[in-house]
PyMOL Python script that loads the backbone (N, CA, C, O; Angstrom):
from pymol import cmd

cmd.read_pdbstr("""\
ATOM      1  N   UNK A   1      17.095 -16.826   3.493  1.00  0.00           N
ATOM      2  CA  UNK A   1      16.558 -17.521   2.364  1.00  0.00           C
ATOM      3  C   UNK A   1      17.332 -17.117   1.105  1.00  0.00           C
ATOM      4  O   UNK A   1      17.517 -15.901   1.053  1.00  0.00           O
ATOM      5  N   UNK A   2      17.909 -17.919  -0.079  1.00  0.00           N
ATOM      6  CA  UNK A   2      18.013 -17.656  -1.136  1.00  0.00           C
ATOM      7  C   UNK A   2      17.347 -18.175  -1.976  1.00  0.00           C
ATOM      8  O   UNK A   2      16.743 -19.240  -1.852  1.00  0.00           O
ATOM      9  N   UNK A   3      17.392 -17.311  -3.152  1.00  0.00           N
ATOM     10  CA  UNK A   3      17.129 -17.536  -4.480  1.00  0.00           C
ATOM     11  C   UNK A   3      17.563 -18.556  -4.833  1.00  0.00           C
ATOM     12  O   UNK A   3      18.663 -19.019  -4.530  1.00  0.00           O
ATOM     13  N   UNK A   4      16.330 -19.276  -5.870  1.00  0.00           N
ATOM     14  CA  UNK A   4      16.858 -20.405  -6.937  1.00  0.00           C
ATOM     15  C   UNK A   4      17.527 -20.028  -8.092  1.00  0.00           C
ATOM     16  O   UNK A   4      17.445 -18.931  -8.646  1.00  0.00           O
ATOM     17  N   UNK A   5      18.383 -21.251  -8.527  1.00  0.00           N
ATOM     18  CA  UNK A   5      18.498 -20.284  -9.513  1.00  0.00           C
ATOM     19  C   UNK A   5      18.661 -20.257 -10.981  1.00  0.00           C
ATOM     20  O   UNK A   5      18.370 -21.290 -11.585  1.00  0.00           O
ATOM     21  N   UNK A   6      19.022 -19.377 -11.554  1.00  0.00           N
ATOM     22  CA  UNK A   6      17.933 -18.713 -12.286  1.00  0.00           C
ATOM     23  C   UNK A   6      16.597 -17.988 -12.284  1.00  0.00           C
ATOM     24  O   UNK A   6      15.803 -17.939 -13.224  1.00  0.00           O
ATOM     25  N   UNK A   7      16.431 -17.266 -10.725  1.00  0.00           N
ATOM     26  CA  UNK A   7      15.317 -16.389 -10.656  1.00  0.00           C
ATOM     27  C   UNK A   7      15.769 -14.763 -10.234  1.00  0.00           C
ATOM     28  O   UNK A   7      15.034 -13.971  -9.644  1.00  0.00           O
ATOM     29  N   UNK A   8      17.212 -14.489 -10.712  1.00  0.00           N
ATOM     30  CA  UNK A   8      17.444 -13.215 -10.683  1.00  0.00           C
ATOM     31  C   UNK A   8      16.730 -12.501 -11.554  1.00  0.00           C
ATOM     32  O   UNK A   8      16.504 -11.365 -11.137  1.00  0.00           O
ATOM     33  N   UNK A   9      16.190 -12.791 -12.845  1.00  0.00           N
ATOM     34  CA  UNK A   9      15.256 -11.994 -13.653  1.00  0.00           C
ATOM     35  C   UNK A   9      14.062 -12.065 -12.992  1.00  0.00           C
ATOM     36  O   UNK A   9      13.244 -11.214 -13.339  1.00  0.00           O
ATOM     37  N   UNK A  10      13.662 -12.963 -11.993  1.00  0.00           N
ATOM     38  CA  UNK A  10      12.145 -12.392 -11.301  1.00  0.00           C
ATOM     39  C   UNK A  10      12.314 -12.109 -10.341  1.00  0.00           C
ATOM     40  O   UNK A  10      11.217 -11.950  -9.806  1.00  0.00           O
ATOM     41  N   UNK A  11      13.060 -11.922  -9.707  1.00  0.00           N
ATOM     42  CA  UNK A  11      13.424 -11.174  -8.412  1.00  0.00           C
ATOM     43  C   UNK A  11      13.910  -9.649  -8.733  1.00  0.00           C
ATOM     44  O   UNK A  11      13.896  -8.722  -7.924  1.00  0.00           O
ATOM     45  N   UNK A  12      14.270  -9.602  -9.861  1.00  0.00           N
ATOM     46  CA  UNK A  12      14.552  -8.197 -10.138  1.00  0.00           C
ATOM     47  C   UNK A  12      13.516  -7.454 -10.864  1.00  0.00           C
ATOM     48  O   UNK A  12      13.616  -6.231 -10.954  1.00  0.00           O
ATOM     49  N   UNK A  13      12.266  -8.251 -11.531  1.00  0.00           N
ATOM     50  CA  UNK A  13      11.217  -7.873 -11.694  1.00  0.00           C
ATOM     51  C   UNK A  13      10.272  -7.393 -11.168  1.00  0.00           C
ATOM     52  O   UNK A  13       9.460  -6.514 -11.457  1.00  0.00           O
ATOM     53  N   UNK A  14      10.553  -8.479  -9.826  1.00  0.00           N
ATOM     54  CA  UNK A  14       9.023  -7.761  -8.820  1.00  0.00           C
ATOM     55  C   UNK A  14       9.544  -6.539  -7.722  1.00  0.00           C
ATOM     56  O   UNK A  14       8.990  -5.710  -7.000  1.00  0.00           O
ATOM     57  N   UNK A  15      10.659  -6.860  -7.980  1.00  0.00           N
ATOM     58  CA  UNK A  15      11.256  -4.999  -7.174  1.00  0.00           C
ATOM     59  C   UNK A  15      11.254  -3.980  -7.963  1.00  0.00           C
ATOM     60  O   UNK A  15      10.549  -3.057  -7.554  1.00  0.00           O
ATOM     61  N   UNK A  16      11.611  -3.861  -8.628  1.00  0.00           N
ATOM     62  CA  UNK A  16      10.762  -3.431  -9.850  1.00  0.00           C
ATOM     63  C   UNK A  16       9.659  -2.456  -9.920  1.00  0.00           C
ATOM     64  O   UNK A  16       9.617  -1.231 -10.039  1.00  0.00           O
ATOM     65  N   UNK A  17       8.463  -3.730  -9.768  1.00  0.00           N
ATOM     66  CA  UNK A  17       7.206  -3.322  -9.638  1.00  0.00           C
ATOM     67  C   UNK A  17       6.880  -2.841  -8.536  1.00  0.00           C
ATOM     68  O   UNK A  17       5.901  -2.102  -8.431  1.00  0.00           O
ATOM     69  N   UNK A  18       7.774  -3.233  -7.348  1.00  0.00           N
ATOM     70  CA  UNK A  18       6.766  -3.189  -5.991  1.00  0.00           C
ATOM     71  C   UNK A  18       7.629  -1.194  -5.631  1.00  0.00           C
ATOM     72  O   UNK A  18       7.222  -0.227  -4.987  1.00  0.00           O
ATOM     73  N   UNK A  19       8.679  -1.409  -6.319  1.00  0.00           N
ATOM     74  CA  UNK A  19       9.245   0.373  -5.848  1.00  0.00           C
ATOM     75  C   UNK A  19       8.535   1.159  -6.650  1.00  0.00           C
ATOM     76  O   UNK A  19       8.219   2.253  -6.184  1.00  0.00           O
ATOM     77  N   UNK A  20       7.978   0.728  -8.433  1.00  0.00           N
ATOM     78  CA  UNK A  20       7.338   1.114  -9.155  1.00  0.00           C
ATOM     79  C   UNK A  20       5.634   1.688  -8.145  1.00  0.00           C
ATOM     80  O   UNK A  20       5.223   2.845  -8.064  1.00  0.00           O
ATOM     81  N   UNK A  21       4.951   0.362  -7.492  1.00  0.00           N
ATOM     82  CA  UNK A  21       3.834   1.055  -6.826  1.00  0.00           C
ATOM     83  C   UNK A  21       3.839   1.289  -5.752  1.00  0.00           C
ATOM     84  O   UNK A  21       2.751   1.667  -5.318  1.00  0.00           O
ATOM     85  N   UNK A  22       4.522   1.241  -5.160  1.00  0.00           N
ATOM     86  CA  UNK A  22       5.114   2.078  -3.395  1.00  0.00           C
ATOM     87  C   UNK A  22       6.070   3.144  -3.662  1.00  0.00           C
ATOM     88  O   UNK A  22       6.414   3.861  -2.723  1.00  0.00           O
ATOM     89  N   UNK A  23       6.530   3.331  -4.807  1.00  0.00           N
ATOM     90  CA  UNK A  23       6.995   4.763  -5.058  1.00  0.00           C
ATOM     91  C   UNK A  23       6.574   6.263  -5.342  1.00  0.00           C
ATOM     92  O   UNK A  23       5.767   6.681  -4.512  1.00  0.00           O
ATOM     93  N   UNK A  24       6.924   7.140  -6.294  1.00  0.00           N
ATOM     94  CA  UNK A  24       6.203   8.323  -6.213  1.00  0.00           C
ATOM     95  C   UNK A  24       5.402   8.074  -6.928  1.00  0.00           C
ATOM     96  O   UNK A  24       4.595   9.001  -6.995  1.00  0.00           O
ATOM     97  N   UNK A  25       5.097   7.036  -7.724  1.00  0.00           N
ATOM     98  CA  UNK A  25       3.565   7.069  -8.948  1.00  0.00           C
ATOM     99  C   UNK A  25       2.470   6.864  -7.613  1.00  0.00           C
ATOM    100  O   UNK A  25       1.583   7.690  -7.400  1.00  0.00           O
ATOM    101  N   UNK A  26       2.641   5.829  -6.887  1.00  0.00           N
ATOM    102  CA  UNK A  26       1.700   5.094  -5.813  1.00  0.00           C
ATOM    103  C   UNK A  26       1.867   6.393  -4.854  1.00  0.00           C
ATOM    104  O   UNK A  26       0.844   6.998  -5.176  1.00  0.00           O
ATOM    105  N   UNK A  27       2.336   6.998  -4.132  1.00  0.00           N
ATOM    106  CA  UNK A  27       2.285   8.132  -3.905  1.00  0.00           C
ATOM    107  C   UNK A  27       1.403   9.627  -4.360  1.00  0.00           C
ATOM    108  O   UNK A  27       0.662  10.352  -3.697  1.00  0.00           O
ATOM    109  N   UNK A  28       1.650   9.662  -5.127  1.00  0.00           N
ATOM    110  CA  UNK A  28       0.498  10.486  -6.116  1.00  0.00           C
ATOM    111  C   UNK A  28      -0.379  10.099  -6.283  1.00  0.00           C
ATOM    112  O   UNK A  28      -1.246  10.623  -5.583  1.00  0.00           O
ATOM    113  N   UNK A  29      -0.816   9.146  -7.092  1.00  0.00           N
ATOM    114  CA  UNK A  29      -1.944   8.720  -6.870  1.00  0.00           C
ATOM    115  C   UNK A  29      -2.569   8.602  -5.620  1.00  0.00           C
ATOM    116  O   UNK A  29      -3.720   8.790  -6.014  1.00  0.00           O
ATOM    117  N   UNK A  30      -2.687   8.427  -4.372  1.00  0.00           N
ATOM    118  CA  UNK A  30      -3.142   8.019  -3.336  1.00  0.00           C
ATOM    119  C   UNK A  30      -2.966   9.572  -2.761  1.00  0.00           C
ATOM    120  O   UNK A  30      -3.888   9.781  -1.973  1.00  0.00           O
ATOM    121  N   UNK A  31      -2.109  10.718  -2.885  1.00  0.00           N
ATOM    122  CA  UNK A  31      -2.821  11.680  -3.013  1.00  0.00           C
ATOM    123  C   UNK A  31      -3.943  12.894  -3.099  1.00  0.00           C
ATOM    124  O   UNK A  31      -4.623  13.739  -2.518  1.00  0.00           O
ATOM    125  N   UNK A  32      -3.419  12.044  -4.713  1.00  0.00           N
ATOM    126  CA  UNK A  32      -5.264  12.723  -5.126  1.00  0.00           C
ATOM    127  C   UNK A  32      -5.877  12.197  -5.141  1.00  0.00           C
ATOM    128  O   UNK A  32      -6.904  12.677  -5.622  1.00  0.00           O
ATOM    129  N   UNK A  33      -5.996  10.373  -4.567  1.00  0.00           N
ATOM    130  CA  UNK A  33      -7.465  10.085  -4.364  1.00  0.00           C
ATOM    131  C   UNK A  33      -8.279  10.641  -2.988  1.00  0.00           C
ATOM    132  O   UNK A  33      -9.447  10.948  -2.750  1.00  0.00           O
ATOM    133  N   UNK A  34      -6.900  10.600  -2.141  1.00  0.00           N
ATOM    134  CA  UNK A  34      -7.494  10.937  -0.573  1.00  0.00           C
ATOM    135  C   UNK A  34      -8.137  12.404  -1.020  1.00  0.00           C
ATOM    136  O   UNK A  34      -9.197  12.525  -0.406  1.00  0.00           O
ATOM    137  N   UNK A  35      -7.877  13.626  -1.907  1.00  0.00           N
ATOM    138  CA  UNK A  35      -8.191  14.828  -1.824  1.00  0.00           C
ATOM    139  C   UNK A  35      -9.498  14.844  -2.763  1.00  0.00           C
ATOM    140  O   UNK A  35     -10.287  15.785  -2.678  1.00  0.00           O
ATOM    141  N   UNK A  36      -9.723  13.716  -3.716  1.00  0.00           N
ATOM    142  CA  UNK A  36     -10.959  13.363  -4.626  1.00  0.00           C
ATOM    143  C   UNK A  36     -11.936  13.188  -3.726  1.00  0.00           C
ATOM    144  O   UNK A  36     -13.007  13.795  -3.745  1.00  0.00           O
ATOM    145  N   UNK A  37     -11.573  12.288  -2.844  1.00  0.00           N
ATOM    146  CA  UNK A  37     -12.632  11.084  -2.244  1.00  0.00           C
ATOM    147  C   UNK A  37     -13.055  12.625  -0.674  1.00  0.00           C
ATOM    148  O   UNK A  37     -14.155  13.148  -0.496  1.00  0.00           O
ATOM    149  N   UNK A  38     -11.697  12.929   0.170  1.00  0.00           N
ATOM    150  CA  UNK A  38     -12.136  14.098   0.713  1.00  0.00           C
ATOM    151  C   UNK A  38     -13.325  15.163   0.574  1.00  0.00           C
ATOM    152  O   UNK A  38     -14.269  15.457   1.307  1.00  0.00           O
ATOM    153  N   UNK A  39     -12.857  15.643  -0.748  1.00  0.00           N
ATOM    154  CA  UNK A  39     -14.017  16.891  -1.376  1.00  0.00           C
ATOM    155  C   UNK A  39     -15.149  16.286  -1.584  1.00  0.00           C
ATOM    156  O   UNK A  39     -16.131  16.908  -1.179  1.00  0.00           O
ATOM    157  N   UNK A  40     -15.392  15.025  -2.207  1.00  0.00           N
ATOM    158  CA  UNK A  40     -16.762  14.487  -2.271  1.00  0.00           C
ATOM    159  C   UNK A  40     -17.511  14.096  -0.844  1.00  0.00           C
ATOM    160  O   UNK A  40     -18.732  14.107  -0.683  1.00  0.00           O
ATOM    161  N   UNK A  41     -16.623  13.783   0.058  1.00  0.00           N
ATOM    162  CA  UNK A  41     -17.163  13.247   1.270  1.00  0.00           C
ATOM    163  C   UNK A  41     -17.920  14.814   1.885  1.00  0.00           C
ATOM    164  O   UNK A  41     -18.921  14.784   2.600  1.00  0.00           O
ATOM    165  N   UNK A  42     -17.339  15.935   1.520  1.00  0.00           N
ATOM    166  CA  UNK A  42     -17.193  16.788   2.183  1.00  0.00           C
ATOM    167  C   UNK A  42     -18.947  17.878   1.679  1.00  0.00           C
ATOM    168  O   UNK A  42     -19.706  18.336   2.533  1.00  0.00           O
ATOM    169  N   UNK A  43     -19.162  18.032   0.079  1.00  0.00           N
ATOM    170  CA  UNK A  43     -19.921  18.098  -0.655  1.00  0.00           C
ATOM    171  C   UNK A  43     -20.865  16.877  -0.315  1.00  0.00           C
ATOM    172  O   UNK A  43     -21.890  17.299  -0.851  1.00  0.00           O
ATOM    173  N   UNK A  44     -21.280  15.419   0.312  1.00  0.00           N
ATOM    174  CA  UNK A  44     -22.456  15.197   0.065  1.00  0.00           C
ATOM    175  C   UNK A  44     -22.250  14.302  -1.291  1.00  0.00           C
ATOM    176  O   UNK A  44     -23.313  13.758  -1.591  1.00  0.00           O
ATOM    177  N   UNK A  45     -21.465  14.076  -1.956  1.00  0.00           N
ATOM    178  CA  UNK A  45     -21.342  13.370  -3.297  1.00  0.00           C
ATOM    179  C   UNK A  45     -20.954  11.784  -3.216  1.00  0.00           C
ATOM    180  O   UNK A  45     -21.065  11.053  -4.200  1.00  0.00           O
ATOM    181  N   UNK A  46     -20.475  11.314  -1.916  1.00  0.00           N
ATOM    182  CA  UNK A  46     -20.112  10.083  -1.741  1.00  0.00           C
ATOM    183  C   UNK A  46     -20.447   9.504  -0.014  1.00  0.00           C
ATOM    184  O   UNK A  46     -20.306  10.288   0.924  1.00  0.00           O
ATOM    185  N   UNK A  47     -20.799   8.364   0.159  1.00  0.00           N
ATOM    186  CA  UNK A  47     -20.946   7.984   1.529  1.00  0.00           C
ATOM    187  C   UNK A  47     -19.566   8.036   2.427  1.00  0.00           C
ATOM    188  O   UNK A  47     -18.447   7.679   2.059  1.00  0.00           O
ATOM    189  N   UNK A  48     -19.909   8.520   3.571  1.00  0.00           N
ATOM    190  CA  UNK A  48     -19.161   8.781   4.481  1.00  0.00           C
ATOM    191  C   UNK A  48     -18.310   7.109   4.482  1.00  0.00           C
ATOM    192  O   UNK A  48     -17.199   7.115   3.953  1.00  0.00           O
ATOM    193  N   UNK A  49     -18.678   6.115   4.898  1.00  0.00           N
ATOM    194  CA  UNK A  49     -18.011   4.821   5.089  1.00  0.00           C
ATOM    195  C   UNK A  49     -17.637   4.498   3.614  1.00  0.00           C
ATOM    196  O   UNK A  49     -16.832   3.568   3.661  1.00  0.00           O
ATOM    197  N   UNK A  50     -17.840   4.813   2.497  1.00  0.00           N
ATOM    198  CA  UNK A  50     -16.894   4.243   1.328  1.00  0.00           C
ATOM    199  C   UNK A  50     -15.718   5.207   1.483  1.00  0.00           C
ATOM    200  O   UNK A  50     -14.588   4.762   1.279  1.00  0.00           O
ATOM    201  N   UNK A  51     -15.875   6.438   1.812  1.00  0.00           N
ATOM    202  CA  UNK A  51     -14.051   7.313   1.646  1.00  0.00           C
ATOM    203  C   UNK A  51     -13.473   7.302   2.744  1.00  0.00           C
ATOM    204  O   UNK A  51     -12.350   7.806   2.785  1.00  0.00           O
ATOM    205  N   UNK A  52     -13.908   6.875   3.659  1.00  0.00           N
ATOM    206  CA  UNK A  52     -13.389   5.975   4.722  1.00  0.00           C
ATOM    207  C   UNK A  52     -12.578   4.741   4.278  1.00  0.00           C
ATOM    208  O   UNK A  52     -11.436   4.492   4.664  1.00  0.00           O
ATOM    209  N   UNK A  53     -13.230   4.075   3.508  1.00  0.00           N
ATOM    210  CA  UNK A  53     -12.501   2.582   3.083  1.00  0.00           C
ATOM    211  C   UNK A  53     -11.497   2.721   2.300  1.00  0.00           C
ATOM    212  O   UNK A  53     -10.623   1.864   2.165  1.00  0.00           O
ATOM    213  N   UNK A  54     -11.535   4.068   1.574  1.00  0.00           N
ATOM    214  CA  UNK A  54     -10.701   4.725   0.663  1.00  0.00           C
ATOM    215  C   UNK A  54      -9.413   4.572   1.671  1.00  0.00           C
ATOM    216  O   UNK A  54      -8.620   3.663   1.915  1.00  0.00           O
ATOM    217  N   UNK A  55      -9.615   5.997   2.161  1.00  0.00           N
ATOM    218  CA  UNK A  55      -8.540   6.473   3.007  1.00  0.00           C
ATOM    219  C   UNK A  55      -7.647   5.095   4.228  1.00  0.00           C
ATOM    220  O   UNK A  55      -6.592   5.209   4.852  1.00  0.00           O
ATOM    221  N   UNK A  56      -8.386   4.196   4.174  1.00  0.00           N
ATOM    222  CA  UNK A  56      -7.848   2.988   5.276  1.00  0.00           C
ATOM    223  C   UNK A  56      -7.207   2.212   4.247  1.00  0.00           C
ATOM    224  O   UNK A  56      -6.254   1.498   4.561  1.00  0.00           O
ATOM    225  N   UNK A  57      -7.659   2.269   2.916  1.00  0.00           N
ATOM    226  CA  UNK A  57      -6.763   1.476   2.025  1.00  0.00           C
ATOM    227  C   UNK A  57      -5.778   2.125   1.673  1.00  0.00           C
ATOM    228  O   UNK A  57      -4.845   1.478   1.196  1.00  0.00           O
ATOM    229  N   UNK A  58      -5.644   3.624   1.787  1.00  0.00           N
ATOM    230  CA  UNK A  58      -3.787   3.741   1.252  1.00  0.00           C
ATOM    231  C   UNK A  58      -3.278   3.871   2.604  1.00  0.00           C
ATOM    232  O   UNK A  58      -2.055   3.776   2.505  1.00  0.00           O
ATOM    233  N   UNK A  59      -3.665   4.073   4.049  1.00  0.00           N
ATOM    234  CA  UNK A  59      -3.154   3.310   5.329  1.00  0.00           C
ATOM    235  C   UNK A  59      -2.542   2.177   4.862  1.00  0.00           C
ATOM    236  O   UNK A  59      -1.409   2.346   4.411  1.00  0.00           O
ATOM    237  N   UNK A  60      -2.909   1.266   4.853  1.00  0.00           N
ATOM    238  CA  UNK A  60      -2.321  -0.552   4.709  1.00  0.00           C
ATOM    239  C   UNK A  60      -1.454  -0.338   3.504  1.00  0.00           C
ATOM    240  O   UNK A  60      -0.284  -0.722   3.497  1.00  0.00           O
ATOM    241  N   UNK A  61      -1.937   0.189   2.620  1.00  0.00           N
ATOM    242  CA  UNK A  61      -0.820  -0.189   1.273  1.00  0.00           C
ATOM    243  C   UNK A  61       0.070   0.177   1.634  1.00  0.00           C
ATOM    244  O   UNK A  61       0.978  -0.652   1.689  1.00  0.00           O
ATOM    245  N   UNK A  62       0.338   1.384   2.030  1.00  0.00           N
ATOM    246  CA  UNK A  62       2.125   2.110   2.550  1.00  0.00           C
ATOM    247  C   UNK A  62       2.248   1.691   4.049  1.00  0.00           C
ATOM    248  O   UNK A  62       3.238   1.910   4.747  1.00  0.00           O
ATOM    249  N   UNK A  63       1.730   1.403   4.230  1.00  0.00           N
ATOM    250  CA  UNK A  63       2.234   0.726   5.674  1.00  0.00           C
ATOM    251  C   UNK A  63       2.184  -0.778   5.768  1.00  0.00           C
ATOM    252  O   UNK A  63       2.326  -1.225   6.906  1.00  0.00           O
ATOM    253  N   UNK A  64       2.053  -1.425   5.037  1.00  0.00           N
ATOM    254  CA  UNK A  64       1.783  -3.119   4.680  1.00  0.00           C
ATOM    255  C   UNK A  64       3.462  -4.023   5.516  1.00  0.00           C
ATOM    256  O   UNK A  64       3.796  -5.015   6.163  1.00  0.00           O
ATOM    257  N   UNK A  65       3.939  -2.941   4.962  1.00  0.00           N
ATOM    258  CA  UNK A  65       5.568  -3.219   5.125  1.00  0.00           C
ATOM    259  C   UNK A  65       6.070  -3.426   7.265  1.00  0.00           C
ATOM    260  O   UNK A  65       6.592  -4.386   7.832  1.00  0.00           O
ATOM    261  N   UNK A  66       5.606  -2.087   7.833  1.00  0.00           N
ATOM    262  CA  UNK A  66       5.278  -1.956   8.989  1.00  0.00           C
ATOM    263  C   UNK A  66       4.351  -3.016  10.056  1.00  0.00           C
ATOM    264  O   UNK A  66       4.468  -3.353  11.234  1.00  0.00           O
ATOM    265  N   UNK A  67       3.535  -3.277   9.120  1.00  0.00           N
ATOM    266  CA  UNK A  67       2.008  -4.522   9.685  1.00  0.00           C
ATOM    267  C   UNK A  67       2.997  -6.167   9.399  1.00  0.00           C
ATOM    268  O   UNK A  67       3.274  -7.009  10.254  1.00  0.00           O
ATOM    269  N   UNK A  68       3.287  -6.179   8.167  1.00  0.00           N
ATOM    270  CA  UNK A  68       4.048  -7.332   8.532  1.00  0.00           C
ATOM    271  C   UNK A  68       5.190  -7.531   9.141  1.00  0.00           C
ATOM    272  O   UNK A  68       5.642  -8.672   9.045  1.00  0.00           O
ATOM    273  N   UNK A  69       5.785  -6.771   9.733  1.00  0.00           N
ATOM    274  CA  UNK A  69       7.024  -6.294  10.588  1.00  0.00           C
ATOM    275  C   UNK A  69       6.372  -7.201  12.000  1.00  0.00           C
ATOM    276  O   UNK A  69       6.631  -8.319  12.445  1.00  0.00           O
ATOM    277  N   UNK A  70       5.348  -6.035  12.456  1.00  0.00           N
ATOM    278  CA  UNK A  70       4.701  -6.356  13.296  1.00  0.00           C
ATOM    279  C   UNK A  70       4.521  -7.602  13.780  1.00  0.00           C
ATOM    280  O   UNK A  70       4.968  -8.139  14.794  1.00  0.00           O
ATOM    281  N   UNK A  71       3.532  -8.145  12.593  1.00  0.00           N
ATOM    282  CA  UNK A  71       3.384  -9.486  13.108  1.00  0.00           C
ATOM    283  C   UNK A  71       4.250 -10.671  13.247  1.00  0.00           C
ATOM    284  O   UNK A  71       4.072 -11.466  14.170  1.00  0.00           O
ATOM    285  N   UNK A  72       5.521 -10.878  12.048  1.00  0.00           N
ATOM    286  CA  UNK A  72       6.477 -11.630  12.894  1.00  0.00           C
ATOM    287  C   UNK A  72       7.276 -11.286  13.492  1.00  0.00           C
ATOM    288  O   UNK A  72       8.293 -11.968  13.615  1.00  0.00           O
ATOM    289  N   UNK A  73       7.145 -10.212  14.035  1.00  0.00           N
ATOM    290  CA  UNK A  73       7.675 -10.135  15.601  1.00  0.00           C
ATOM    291  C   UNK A  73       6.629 -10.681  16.602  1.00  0.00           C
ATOM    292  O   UNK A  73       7.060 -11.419  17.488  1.00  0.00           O
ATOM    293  N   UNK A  74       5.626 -10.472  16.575  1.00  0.00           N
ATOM    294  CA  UNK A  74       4.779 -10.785  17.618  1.00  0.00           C
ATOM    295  C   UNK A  74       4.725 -12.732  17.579  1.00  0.00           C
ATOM    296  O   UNK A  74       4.342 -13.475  18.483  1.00  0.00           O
ATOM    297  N   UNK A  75       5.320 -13.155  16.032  1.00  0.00           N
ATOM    298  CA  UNK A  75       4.964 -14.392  15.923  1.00  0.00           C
ATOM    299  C   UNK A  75       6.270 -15.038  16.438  1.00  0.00           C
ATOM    300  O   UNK A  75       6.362 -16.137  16.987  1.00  0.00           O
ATOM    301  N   UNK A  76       7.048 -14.356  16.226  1.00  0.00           N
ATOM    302  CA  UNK A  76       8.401 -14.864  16.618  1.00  0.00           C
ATOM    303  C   UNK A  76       8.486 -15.133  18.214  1.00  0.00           C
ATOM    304  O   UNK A  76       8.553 -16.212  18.802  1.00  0.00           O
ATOM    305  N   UNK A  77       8.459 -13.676  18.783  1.00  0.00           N
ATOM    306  CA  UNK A  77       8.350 -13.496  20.488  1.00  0.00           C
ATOM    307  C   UNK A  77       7.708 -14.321  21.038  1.00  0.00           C
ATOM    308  O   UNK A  77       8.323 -15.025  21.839  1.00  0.00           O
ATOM    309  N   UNK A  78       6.121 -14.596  20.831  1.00  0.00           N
ATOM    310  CA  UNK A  78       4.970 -15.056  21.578  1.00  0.00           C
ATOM    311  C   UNK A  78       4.888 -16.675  21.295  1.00  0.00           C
ATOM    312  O   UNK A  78       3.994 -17.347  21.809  1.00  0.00           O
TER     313      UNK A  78
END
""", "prot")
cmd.dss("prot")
cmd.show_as("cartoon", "prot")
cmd.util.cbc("prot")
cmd.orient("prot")
């Protein structure tokens, strides 16, 4: 696939953003939420199935890349 053009300024924008939040900021953060959401689960301060939902959501975010891998391969093959 290519670019139209004139969309090198938004194509270089949303990489950008997307290394910006799959990088070390998105990294850190997801961090210390898993070790926030952990200690509270752990203390009695939060329900067991919300830091669960926590922890399965920075699963998919950093692995989003992997899951859609996945599936068009499976869409391609099958």
């Amino acid at each position: 696939m290519t670019n139209p053009q004139g969309s090198g300024v938004l194509v270089g924008a949303v990489n950008w953003l997307q290394g910006t939040l799959l990088g070390t900021v998105a990294t850190t953060v997801a961090v210390i939420a898993v070790a926030a959401v952990g200690f509270m689960m752990l203390t009695g301060r939060i329900n067991w199935r919300h830091g669960a939902t926590v922890i399965v959501g920075c699963f998919i975010l950093f692995g989003a890349a992997s899951i859609v891998a996945g599936i068009r391969s499976a869409a391609v093959g099958g």
